[in-house]
C-alpha positions as CSV (number, residue, x, y, z in Angstrom):
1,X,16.7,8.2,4.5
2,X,16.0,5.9,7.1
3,X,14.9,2.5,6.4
4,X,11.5,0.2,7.8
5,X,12.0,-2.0,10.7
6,X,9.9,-4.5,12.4
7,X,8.4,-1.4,14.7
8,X,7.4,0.4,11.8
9,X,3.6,2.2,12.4
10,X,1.5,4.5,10.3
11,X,0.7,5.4,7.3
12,X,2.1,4.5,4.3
13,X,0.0,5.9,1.6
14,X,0.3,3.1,-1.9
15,X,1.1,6.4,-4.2
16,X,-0.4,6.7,-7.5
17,X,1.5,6.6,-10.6
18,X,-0.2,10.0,-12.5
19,X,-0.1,10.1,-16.0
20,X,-0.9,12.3,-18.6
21,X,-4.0,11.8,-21.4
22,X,-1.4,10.1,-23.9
23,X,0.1,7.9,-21.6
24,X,3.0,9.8,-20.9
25,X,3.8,10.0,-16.9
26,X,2.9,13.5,-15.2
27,X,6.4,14.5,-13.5
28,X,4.2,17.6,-12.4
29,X,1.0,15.6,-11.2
30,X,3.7,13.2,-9.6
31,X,5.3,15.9,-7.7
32,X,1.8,16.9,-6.4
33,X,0.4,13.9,-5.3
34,X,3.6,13.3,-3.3
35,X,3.7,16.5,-1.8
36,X,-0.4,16.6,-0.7
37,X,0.7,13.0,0.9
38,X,2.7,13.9,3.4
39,X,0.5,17.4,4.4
40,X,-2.0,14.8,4.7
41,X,-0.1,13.1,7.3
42,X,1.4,10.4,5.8
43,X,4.7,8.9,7.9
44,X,5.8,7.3,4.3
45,X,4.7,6.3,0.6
46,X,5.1,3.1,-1.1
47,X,5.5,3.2,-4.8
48,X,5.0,1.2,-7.8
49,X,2.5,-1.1,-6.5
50,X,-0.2,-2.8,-8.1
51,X,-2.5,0.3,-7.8
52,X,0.4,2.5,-8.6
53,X,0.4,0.4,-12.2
54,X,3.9,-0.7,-11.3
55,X,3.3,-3.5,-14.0
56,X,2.5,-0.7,-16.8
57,X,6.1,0.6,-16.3
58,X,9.4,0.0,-17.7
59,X,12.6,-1.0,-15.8
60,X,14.1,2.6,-16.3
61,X,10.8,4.0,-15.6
62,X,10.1,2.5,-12.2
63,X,13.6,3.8,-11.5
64,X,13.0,7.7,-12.7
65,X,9.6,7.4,-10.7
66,X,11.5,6.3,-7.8
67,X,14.3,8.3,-8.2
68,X,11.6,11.2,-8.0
69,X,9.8,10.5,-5.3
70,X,12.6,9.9,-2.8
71,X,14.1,12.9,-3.7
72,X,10.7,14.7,-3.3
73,X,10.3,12.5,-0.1
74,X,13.3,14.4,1.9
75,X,14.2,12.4,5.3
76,X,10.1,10.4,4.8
77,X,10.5,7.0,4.3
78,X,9.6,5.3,0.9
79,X,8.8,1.7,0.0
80,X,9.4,0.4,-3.5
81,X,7.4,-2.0,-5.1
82,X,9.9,-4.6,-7.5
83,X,7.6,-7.5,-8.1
84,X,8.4,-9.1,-10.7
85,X,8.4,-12.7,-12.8
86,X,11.4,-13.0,-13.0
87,X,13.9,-12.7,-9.7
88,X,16.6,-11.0,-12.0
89,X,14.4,-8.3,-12.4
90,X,13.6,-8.0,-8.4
91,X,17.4,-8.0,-7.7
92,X,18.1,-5.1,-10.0
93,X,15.8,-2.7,-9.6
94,X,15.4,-3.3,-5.7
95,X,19.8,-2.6,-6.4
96,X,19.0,0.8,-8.1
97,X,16.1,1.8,-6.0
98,X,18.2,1.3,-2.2
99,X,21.0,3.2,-3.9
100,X,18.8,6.1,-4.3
101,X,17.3,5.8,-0.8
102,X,14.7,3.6,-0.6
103,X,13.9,2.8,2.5
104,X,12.7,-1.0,1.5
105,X,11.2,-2.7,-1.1
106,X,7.9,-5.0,-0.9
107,X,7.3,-8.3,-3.5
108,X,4.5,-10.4,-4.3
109,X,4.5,-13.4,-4.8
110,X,3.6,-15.5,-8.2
111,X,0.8,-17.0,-8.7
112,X,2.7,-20.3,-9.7
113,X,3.4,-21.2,-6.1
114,X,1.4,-23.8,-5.3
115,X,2.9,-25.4,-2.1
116,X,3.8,-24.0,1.3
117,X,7.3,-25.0,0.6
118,X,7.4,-23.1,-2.5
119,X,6.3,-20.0,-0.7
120,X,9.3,-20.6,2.0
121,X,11.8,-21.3,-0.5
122,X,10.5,-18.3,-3.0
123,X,11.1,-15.6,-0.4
124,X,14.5,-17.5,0.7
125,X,15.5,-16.8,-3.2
126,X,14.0,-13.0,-3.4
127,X,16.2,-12.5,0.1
128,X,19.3,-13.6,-1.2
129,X,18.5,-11.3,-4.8
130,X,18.0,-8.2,-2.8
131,X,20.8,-8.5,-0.7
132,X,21.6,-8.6,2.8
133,X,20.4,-5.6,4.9
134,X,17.9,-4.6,2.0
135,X,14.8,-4.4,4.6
136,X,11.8,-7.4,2.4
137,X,8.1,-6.1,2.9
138,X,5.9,-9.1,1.7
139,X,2.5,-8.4,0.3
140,X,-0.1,-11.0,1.6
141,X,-3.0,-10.1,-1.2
142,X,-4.5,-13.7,-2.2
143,X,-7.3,-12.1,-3.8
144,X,-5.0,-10.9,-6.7
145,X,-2.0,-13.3,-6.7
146,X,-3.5,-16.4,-5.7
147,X,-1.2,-17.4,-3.4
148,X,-2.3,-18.3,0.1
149,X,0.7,-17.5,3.2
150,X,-0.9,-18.9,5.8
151,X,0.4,-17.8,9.1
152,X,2.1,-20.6,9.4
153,X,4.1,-19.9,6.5
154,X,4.7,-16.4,7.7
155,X,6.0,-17.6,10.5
156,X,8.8,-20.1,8.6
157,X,9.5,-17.0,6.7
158,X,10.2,-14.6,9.5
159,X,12.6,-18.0,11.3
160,X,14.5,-18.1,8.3
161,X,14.5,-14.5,6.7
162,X,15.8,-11.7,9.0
163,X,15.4,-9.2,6.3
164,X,11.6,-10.0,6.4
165,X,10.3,-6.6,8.4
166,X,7.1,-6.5,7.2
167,X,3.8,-7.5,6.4
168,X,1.4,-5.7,3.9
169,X,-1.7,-8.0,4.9
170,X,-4.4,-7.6,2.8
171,X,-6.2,-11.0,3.0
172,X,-9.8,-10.9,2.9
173,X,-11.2,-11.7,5.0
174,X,-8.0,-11.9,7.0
175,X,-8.4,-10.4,10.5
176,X,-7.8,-13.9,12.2
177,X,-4.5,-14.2,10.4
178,X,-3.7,-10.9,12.7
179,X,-4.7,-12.3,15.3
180,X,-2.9,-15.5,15.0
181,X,0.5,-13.7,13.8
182,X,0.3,-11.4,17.3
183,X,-0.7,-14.7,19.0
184,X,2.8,-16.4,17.8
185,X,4.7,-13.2,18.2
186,X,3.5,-14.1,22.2
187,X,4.7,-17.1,22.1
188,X,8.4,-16.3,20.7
189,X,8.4,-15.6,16.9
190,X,10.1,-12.4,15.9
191,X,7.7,-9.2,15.5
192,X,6.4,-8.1,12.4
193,X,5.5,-4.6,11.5
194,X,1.8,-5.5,10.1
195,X,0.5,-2.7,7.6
196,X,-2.6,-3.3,6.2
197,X,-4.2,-2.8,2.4
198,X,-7.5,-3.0,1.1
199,X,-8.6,0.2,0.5
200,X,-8.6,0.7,4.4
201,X,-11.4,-1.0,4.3
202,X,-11.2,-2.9,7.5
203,X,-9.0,-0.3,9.2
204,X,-10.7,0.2,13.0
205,X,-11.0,-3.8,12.9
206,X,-7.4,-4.0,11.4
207,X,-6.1,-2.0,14.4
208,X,-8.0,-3.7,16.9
209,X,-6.8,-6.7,16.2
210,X,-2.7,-5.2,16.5
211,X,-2.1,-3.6,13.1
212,X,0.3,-1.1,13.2
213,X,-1.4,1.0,10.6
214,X,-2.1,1.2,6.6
215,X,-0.4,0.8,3.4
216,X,-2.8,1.3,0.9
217,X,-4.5,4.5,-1.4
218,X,-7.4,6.2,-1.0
219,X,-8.5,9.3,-2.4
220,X,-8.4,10.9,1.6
221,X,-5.5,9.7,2.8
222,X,-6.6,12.4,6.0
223,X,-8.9,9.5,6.7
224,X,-6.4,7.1,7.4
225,X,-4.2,9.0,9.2
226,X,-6.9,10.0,11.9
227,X,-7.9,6.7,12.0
228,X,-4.7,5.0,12.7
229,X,-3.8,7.6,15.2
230,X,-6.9,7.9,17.4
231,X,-7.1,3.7,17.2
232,X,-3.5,3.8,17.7
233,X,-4.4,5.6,21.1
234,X,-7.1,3.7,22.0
235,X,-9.8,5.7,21.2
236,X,-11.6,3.2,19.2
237,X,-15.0,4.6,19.2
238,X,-13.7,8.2,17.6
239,X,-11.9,5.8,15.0
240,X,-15.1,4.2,14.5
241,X,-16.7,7.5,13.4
242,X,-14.3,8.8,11.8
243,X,-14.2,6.0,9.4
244,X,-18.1,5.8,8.8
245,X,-18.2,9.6,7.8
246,X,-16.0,7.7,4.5
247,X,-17.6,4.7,4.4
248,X,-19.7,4.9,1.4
249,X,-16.8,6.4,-1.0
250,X,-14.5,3.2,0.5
251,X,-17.3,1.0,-0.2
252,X,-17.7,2.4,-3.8
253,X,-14.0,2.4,-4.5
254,X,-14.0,-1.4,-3.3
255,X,-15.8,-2.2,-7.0
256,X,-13.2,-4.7,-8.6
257,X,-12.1,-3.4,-12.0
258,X,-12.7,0.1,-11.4
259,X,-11.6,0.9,-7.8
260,X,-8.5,3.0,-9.6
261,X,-10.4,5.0,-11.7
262,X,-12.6,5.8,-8.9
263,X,-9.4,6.9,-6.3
264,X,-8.1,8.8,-9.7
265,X,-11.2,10.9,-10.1
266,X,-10.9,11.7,-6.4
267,X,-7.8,12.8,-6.7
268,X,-8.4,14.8,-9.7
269,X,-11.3,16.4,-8.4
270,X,-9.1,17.5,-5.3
271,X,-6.9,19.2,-7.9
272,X,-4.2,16.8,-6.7
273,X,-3.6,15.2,-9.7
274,X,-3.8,16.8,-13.6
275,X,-5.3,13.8,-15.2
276,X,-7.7,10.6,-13.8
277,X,-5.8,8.8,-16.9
278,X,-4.3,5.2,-16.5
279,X,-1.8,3.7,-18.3
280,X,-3.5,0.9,-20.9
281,X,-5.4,-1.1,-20.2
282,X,-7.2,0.6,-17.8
283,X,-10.9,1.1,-16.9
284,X,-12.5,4.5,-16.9
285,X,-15.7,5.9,-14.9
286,X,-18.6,6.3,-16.9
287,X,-20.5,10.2,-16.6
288,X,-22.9,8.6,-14.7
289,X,-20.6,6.7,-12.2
290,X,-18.6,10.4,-12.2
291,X,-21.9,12.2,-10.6
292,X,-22.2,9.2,-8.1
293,X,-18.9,9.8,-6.7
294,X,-19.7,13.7,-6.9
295,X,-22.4,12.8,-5.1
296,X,-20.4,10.4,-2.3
297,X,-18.1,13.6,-2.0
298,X,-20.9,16.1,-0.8
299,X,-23.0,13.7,1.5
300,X,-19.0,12.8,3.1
301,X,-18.5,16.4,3.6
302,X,-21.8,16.5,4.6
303,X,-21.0,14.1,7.2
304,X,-17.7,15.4,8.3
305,X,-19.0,18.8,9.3
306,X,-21.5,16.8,11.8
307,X,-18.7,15.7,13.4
308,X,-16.3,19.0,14.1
């Protein structure tokens, strides 16, 4: 399987961790999901992520997930998620999951850095755990960790950690810090492959500013894929429709605290996925906030067929 560079462009579609109604994970469901992915268009999957509940799994669980979906994967490229506490745990599962083919592995960082220096230094530390060669995809989500990389930072990163390949930018708002990173990349400092999250949220802007595509979930990953392509060749404008024919159902999966559930009842209703279940704790849609997303599925179909 080959393995994510600093050219790396796309979509790579944050996969969702199905489970059954007791909890149990859905090897079936899992299977699926990964398969309606890629005929989606996806050029690669990253796993056991915050929204694939990547915290809610054991060790030996993130591994048979992983072991699972590169297998089911073929010669498409997957990203594993190892965040962790504790940098033992990084360095052995991002160990098991490259043995089995991963094609790179993508940390957060804790919310107990405080300093810049701690940031540089952290990401030094999570380098040397993985090992060398082991391509390092840092996710840039301040809204949920707390941590602030300025670009800056980034940039003392990238000078001192080769293995550093990647961005998953989901700052917010955060389409300066794009700009800025392109700006240095000008100027001298080593390319970045920039994939950004959020939902898509942002996505024509993203690519305007020089994204190279999207690593995040959505319940129509089709969306993404046209998007990133026709921005990806310039045709901003189609990009621009494209997107707003999805815009409300991104805008209603944007809710903090229920954004999952909503991309889960998607999915299920697509018959993609057995179950909307999460693993506990997790939030669930109420019947009335199911008929609102019933409803954001017609009007976007609706929509869709004005613009074929």
């Amino acid at each position: 399987m080959p393995l994510i560079d600093n050219r790396s462009r796309g979509v790579f579609v944050i996969a969702v961790t199905p489970f059954a109604d007791d909890g149990s994970i859905d090897v079936d469901s899992l299977d699926k999901v990964v398969d309606f992915y890629f005929e989606a268009g996806a050029n690669g999957l990253t796993i056991l992520g915050m929204m694939g509940e990547a915290p809610k799994l054991t060790q030996a669980e993130s591994i048979d997930v992983a072991r699972r979906v590169i297998a089911r994967s073929g010669d498409r490229p997957v990203v594993v998620g190892v965040s962790s506490p504790g940098l033992a745990a990084i360095g052995e599962l991002s160990r098991a999951v490259m043995d089995l083919g991963a094609a790179g592995v993508m940390v957060a960082p804790p919310g107990s850095l405080k300093t810049d220096d701690q940031i540089v230094t952290y990401y030094g530390n999570v380098a040397e755990m993985t090992g060398r060669g082991v391509p390092l995809v840092v996710q840039d989500f301040p809204l949920a960790t707390g941590v602030h990389i300025t670009p800056g930072v980034l940039g003392r990163i990238v000078a001192e950690q080769p293995d550093v390949v990647m961005l998953k930018h989901e700052d917010w708002p955060g389409l300066a810090k794009i700009s800025a990173i392109r700006t240095s990349e000008s100027s001298g400092q080593r390319r970045l492959s920039i994939l950004c999250g959020n939902g898509g949220g942002f996505l024509p802007e993203e690519m305007a500013r020089g994204a190279d595509g999207a690593m995040t979930g959505f319940g129509f990953p089709e969306m993404m894929v046209v998007v990133t392509s026709l921005a990806g060749g310039g045709d901003l404008e189609r990009a621009r429709d494209m997107f707003d024919a999805y815009l409300p159902l991104v805008r209603y999966e944007q809710q903090p605290g229920v954004g999952l559930a909503v991309r889960k009842y998607v999915l299920k209703q697509r018959g993609k996925i057995a179950s909307d279940a999460q693993r506990r704790p997790g939030s669930t849609l109420t019947a009335e906030a199911m008929r609102e997303v019933d409803d954001l599925m017609r009007r976007q179909s609706k929509r869709l067929g004005a613009l074929a």
